[in-house]
N, C-alpha and C positions, 0 to 999 in steps of 0.2 A: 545392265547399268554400268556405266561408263566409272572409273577409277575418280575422275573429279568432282561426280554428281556424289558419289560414296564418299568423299571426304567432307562434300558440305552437308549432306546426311548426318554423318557422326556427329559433326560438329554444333547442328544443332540438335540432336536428341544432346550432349552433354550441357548444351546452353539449357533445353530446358529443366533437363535433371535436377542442374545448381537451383534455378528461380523456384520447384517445385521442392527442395531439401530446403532452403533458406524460409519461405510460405509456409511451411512444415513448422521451424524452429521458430517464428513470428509468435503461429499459433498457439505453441505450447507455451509461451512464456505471457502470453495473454490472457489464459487458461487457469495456469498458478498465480499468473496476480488476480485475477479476479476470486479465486479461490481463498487467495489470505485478508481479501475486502471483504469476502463473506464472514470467514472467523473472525475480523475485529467486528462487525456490525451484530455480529450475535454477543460477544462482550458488552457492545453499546446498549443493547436491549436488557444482558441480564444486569447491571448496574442500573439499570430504573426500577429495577424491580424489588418492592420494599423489602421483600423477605429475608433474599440475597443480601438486600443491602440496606441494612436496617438504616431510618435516619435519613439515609443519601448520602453520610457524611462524609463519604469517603470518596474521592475522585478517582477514576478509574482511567488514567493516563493514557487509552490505549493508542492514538495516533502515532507517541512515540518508538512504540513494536515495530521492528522491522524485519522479525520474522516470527515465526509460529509460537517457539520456546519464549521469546521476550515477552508476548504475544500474553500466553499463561502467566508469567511470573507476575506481569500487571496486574491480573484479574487473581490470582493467589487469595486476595481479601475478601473474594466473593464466594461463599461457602459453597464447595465444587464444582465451578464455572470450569477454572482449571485443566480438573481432569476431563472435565465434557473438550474443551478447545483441544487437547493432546488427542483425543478420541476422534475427534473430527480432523484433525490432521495427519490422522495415521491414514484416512481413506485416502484410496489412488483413484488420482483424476487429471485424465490424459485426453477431457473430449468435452464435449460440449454435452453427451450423453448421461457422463459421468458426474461432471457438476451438477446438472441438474437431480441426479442419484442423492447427492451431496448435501442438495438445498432441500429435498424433500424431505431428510433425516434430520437435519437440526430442524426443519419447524416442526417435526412431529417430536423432537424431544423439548424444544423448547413450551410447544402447545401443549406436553402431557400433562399440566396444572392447568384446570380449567379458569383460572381469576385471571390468569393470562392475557387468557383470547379477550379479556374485556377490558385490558389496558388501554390507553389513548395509542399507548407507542407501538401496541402489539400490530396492526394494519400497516403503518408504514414502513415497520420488519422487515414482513413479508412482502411488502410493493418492493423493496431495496433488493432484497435476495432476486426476485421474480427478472429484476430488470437487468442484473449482473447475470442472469441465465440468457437472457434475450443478447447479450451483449455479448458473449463467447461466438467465439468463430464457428460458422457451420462446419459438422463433421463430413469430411470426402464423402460424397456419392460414390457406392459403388456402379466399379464400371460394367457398363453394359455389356452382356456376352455377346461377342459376333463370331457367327457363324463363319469358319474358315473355308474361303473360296481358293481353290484351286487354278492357279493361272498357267494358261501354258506359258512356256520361254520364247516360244515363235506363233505369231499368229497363222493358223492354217491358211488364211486367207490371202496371204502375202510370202509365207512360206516359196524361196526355190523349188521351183520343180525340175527333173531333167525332160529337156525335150530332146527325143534322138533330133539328129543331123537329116536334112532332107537327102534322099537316095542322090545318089551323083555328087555328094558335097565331099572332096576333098578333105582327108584326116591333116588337123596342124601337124609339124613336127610337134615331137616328144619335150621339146625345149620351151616351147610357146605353150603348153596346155596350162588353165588357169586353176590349179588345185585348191583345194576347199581345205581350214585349217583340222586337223583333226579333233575330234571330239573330246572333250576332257570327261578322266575319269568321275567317278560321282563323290570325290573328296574335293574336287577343283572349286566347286563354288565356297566351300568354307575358308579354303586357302586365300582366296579373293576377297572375300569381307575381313578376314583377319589382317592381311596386306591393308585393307584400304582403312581399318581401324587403326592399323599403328600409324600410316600416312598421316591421317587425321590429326590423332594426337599429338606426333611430331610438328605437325603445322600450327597447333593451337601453344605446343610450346614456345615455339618458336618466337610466336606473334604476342606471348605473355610475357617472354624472357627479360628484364630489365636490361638496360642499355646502357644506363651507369649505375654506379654503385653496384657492380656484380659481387663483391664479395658477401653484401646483404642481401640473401634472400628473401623474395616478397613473402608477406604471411598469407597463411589460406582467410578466406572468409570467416569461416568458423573461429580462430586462433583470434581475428582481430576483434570479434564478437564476445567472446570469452573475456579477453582482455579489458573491453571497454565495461563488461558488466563488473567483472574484480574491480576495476577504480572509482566505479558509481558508486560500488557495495561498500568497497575503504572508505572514500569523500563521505560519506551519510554517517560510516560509523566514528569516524574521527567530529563530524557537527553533533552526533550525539554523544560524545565523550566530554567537547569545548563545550555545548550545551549545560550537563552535567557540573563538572566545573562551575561552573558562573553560580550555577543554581548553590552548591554549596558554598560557594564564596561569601554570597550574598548572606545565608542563612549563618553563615562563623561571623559576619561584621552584626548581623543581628544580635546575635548570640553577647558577642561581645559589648554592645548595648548596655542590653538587659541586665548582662551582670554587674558593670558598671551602676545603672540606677537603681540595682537591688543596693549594691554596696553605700551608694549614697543617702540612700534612705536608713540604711543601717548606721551610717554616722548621724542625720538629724533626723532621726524619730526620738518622739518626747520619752522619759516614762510614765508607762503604761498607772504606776503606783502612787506617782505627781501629780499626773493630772487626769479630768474623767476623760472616757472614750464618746467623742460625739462624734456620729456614724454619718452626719449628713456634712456632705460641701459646703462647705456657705460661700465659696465662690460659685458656687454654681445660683443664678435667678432665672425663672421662669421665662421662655425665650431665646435663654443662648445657645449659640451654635459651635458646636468645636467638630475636630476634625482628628481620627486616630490613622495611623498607617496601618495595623493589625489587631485582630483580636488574638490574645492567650487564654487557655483552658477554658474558653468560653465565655469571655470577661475581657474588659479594656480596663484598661493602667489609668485612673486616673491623673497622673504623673504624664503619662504618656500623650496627653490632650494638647493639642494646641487651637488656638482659633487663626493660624496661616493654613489656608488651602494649598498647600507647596504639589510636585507632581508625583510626590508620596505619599500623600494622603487621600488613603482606599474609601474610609469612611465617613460619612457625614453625619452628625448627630444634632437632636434638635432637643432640647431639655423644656416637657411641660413643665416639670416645678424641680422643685431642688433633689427628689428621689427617683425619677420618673423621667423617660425618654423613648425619644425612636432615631431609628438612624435606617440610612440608604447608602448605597454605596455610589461614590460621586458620580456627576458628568464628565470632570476631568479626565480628556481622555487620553493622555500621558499616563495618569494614575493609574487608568484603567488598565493600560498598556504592561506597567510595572506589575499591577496583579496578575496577568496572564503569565506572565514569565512563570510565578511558578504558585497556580491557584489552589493547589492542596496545602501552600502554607498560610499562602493570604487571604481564602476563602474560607476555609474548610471551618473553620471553627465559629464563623459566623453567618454563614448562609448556606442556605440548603439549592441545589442545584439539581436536575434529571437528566441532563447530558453533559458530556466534555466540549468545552471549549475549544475551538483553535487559537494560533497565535496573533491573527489579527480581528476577533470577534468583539462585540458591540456588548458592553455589561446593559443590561433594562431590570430595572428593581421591579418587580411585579407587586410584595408585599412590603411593608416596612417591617423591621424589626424592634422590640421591646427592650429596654434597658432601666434596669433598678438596683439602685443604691445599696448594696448589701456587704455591711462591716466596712471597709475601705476600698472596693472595689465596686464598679460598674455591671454586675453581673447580667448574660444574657435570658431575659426567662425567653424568650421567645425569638428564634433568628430569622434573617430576612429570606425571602424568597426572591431567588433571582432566574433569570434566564439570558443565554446568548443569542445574539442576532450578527 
């Protein structure tokens, strides 16, 4: 083999080295995300599950997890969901193999309560897990053994042969005779690939080398991969900090509300010793509609009513008589909008829900919920069923 066929040899066994190491690190990182879609989709399942989660009343945020540990802290409320999500993330899964090892262990922990297997939710679980398995990369076929064929270096067939000189034929001089190179020892073929390996790489340097900007070395592949996943990882965790943010902002200008209308009713409330306590609204008549931004401790302010549908107001209420009501949560879909921002504060206490929301979902009341007149408050005896779309 000729020294130039050997440098483009090299050159591409190292092209395909790079594309088979790069395929490599595609897979792996395809592998653990689908691997951490599976632990949040197992939080999503045990959060339906009444036992876990008595009521429903509690939203179990998990979209927001953007890694294993956040992952658990979410699900913390669901009595040892937690520790099951830390347990399933201590397993190592490096394959397509192995995830599947993965999924067959949470359904067999999640299934070992037989009311389970008869939930609505429990079958499309399992469809989720099955198709996050289907969807992992195939694991490398091992390569096929072949059998090592012995080549010769010279084909017999074509091999010099000596032929003597016909009798009478004139010997050249000693100056003219055409000598054959001498044989190399049996280290020469290594010396020769090793030569035509460095050749190689010198030429692939060469032909990498930047042409300006030499003081800045180009980064390898890896380094620039590394680097682009650190400022995904920063950008998400910084949206989930300004996310955060807002969320409490919103909740201290609530806050500050409330104490203000506490405090205003504390300047004109009658006394209680002056005059009688009559428990019913008598602004309220059979028929009217008002409209609240939130329910507290499971109850609406009636203070807090207005009859403007503004694009903060979540709830709609329909008053059969002066004690007595039902309410939906609006069409408005601004309002709606406003409720997703952050639905464990604007939900939770008035409708019961069996999955998490995302941030552009469609509220649909499924049931209405009940409201009655109890001492000066609107209290909920019965709250609404809702679902996202």
């Amino acid at each position: 083999m000729s020294v130039k066929n050997k440098i483009l040899l090299a050159i591409l066994l190292c092209a395909t080295g790079c594309n088979t190491s790069n395929a490599a690190s595609d897979d792996s990182i395809k592998i653990q995300q689908l691997k951490f879609k599976m632990l949040q989709r197992t939080v999503d399942f045990y959060a339906s599950d009444s036992v876990l989660n008595p009521g429903k009343k509690k939203n179990v945020d998990y979209n927001r997890a953007s890694n294993a540990t956040e992952l658990a802290n979410f699900a913390k409320d669901l009595k040892g969901v937690a520790k099951k999500i830390e347990k399933f993330d201590s397993v190592v899964v490096t394959d397509k193999h192995q995830l599947e090892a993965l999924k067959t262990q949470i359904v067999a922990e999640v299934g070992n309560r037989s009311y389970r297997k008869e939930m609505a939710s429990y079958k499309k679980f399992t469809e989720a897990l099955n198709k996050m398995v289907e969807e992992a990369p195939q694991d490398p076929a091992p390569a096929a053994a072949k059998e090592k064929e012995t080549t010769p270096l010279v084909d017999a067939s074509t091999e010099d042969k000596f032929t003597p000189p016909p009798t009478g034929t004139k010997e050249l001089p000693e100056t003219q005779l055409t000598l054959s190179a001498p044989e190399l020892p049996y280290f020469g073929l290594n010396w020769w690939n090793g030569c035509a390996v460095a050749l190689a790489l010198l030429s692939l340097a060469v032909s990498i080398w930047p042409r300006k900007n030499k003081r800045k070395p180009s980064r390898s592949p890896s380094e620039k991969s590394a680097n682009n996943q650190f400022a995904i990882a920063q950008n998400e965790h910084v949206v989930l900090i300004n996310d955060k943010i807002r969320n409490l902002s919103t909740r201290i200008g609530e806050l500050n509300e409330k104490i203000s209308q506490i405090e205003s009713q504390r300047n004109t409330r009658p006394n209680p010793d002056l005059q009688p306590n009559h428990h019913a609204d008598h602004t309220i008549r059979p028929g009217d509609r008002k409209y609240a931004k939130t329910a507290d401790n499971r109850s609406f302010d009636p203070s807090s009513l207005s009859t403007d549908p503004d694009n903060k107001k979540i709830f709609e209420i329909t008053f059969e008589s002066a004690n007595r009501g039902s309410f939906v949560v609006t069409e408005n879909r601004e309002a709606q909008l406003f409720a997703l921002d952050d639905p464990a504060n604007y939900l939770r206490d008035a409708c019961t829900y069996s999955t998490s929301p995302a941030h552009d979902s469609r509220i649909v009341t499924i049931k209405k919920g009940i409201v009655e007149l109890r001492d000066t408050r609107w209290m909920i005896v019965s709250p609404a069923e809702i679902d996202f779309a």
